[in-house]
N, C-alpha and C positions, 0 to 999 in steps of 0.2 A: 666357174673355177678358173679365172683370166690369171695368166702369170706375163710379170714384166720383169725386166733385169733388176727392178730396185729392188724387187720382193725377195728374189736371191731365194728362191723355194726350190725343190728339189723334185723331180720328177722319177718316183719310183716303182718299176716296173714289176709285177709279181706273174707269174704263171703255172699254173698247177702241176699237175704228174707229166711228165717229160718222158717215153719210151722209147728209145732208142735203139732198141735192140729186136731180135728177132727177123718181121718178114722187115722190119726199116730197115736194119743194119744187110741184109739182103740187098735190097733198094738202094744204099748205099755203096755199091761194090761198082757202082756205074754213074750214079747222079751225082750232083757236085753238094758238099759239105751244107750247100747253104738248102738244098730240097726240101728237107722235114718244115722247115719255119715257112714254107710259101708266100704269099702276099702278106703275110705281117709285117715281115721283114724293117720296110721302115718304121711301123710304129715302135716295136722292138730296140730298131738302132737310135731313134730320137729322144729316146728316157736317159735319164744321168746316171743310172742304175739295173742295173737286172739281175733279177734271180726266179731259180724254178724250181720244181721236187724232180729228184733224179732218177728216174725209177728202173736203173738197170746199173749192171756195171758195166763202166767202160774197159774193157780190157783185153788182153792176149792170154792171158794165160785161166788157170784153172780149169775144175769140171763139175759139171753138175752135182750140186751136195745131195746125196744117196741118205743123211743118216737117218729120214725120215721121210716118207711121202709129201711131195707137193709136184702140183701138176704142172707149174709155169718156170720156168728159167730165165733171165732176161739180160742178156751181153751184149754190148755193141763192141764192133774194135778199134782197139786203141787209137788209131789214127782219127775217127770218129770224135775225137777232141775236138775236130775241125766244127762241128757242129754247135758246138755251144761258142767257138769264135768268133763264128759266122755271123751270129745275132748277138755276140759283146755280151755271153753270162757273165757276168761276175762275181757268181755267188748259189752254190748247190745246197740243198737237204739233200741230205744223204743220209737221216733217220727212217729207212724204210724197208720195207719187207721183200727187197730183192737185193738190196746191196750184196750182200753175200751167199746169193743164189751159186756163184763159183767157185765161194768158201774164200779163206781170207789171203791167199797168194791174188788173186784177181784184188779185192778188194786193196790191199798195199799197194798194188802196182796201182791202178787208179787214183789213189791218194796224192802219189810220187808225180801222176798226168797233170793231173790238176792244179798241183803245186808250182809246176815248171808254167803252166798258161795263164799262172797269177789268179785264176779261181779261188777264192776262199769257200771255206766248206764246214759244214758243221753237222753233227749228227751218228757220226762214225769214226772208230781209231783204233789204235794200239792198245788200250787201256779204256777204265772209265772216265778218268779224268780228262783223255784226248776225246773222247766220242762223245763227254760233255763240256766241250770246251766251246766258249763264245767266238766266232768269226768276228774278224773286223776287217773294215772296209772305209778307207778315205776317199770322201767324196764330198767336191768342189769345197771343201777343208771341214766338212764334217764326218763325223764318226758316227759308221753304223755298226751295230752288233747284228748278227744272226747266229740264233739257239734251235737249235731242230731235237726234236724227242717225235717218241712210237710208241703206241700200244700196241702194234703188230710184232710180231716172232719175238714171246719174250724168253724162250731157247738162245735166241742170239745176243741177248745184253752181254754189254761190256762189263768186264768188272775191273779189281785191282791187277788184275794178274794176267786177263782174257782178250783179247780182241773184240769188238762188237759193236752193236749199237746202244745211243741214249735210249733204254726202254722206260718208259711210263707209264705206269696203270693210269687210265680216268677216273682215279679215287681220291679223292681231295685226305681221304683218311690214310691213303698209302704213305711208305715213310718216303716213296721213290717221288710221289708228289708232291709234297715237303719239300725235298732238298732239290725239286728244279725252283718252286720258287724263291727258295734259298737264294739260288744262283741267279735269279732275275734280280731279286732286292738287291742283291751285293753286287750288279752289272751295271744296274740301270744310270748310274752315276757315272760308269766307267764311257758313255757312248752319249751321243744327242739323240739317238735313235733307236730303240730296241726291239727287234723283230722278233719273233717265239711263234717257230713252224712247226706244225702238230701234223704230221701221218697216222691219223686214228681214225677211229671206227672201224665200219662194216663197207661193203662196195656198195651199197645201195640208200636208198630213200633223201625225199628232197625236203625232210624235216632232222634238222638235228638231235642226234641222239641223247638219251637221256645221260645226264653229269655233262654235257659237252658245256650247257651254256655256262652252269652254274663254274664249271673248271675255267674254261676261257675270259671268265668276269675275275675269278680269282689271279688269273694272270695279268693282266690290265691290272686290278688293282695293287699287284709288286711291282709294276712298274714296265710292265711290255707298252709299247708304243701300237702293235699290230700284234694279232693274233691271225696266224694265217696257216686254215686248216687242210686238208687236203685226203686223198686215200679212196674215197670215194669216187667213184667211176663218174656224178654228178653235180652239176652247181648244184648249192642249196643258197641260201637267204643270207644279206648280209646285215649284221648287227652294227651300232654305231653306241657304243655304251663306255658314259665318261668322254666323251670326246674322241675316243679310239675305235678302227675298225675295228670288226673281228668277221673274220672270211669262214665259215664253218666246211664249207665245201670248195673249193675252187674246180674240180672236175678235173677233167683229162683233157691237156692241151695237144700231145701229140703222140698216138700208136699207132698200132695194128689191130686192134682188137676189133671182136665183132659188135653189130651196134643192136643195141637191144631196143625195140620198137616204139618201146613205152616208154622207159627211162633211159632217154638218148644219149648216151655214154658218148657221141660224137660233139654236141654243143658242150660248148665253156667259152669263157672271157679270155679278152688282156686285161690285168688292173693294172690302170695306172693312181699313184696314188701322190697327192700334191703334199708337199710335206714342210715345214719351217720352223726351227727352232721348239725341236722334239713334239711338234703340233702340227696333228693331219687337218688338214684344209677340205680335203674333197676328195673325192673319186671318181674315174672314169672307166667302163666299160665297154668292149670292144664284144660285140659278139664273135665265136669263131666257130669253125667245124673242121672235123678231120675227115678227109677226103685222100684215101691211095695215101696208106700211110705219111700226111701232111697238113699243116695247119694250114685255115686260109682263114681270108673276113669271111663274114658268112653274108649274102644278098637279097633283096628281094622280100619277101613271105617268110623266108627264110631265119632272117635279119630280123626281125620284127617278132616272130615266134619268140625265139629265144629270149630276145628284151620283154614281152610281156610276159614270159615265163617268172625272172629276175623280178619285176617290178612284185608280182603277185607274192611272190617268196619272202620280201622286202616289209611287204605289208604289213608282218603279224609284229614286227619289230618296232613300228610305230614311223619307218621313214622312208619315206619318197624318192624314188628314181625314175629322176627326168629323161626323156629320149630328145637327144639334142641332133637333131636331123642332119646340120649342115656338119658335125663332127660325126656321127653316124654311128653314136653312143649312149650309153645312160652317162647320167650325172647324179652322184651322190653329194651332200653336202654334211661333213664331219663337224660340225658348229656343233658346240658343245650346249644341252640342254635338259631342265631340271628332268625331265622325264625320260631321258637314256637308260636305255635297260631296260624300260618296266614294260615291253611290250608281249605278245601272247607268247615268244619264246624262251619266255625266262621260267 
């Protein structure tokens, strides 16, 4: 996946569920902005792009929404901007099931944060139409779109009238599934690049869930450029169908959570994704783990675990992920071929 200046390819960073809040945002009251990101830091700041799932709100105000049981709350404060500086976000999901954990004074105020730090953002708003609105993003003079939807709290969808989020059932028969890919056909033209980040499923399992493949092919074929899934506490296996990724899981790049023994909620990736003239070239993977609420590389046994995790999960898809020693990564290869798709995940 070699890039030179002639190729003019675009190196685009993805990163799973982002936690900022809680014992981090504690951690933060002391360590400097850039802490949570640990040693990734430079691969992070050498992509021409980044973006991650936001899984908290960043904010001062509000309090915890009472109008129904849920056991988890997730805030970091406002100054906390400073974190997604630090590693040059330029681009939140914010279709998920804590955005509005503070209810929607927190969530506006965040909105308002993120607007001033030139974040674009998609997923959440005032309305339906702002909470299903395409982000866009110029970069080195191309147009990227990002589109975020949720099957999580669908209490909170937006509507014409309501604050809230993009909700989505995984029902290719729903009319709410329809009219996202409504909105991918009638975008796809509007960008070189169209992203459509899914916060769906369950917290668990390293196979994807049933309607995830058959939904995710469906979007590719309106016209997403990357499907990039998330929610899930776990990597799961990555697809390369039609020429296009599709990330089913990306896992949890940075919290506090506890780590479960079996399904290590602490491993996940950096994707970086090679990208030129609305065509994915390749993919790289960076193993990582969260350690004292922080992401770092992951080393060693360690390092190695995780990547032959990824390669076996890769497998039933029909495509190979190479461990390239001296970048201390997998390599996927997005070369489009007659047999994309058809592997045991479909």
């Amino acid at each position: 996946m070699s890039t030179t200046p002639e190729t003019k390819s675009l190196q685009l960073l993805l990163l799973g569920d982002c936690m900022l809040g809680r014992l981090v945002d504690e951690v933060l009251q002391s360590a400097p902005p850039k802490y949570p990101w640990g040693d990734t830091l430079p691969i992070l700041q050498s992509a021409d792009w980044r973006m991650c799932n936001l899984e908290c709100v960043i904010s001062d105000r509000g309090r915890p929404r009472s109008t129904y049981p849920k056991e988890f709350h997730f805030r970091a404060a406002a100054k906390n901007i400073a974190v997604l500086e630090a590693a040059q976000i330029n681009a939140v999901s914010l279709a998920n099931n804590h955005v509005l954990d503070y209810g929607y004074d927190a969530m506006f105020q965040m909105l308002e944060i993120l607007d001033r730090a030139a974040i674009v953002h998609s997923g959440a708003g005032a309305n339906h139409e702002e909470a299903s609105r395409l982000a866009i993003a110029s970069v080195r003079g191309k147009k990227l779109g990002l589109l975020a939807f949720t099957d999580n709290e669908p209490g909170w969808e937006a509507t014409a009238d309501q604050p809230g989020i993009f909700y989505v059932p995984v029902d290719l028969k729903d009319r709410r599934a329809q009219r996202l890919l409504e909105i991918v056909r009638s975008q796809r033209n509007a960008v070189d690049l169209l992203i459509v980040s899914g916060h769906w499923g369950s917290n668990w399992g390293y196979v994807p869930e049933e309607g995830h493949v058959a939904f995710a092919h469906a979007l590719i074929d309106a016209g997403a450029a990357v499907v990039f899934g998330h929610s899930c506490h776990v990597f799961r296996g990555i697809e390369v169908y039609k020429g296009c990724p599709i990330f089913y899981s990306a896992g949890d790049f940075v919290d506090d959570y506890a780590v479960d023994p079996v399904e290590r909620n602490d491993e996940a990736f950096i994707y970086v994704m090679e990208a030129q003239d609305r065509i994915s070239h390749g993919l790289r993977l960076y193993p990582t783990m969260i350690r004292r609420c922080q992401a770092s590389r992951a080393e060693g046994i360690y390092e190695m675990a995780i990547a032959k995790k990824m390669q076996e999960l890769c497998a039933p898809f029909g495509y190979v992920a190479n461990w390239i020693q001296e970048r201390r990564c997998l390599e996927i290869s997005c070369s489009n071929r007659d047999d994309a798709g058809q592997g045991a995940g479909r």
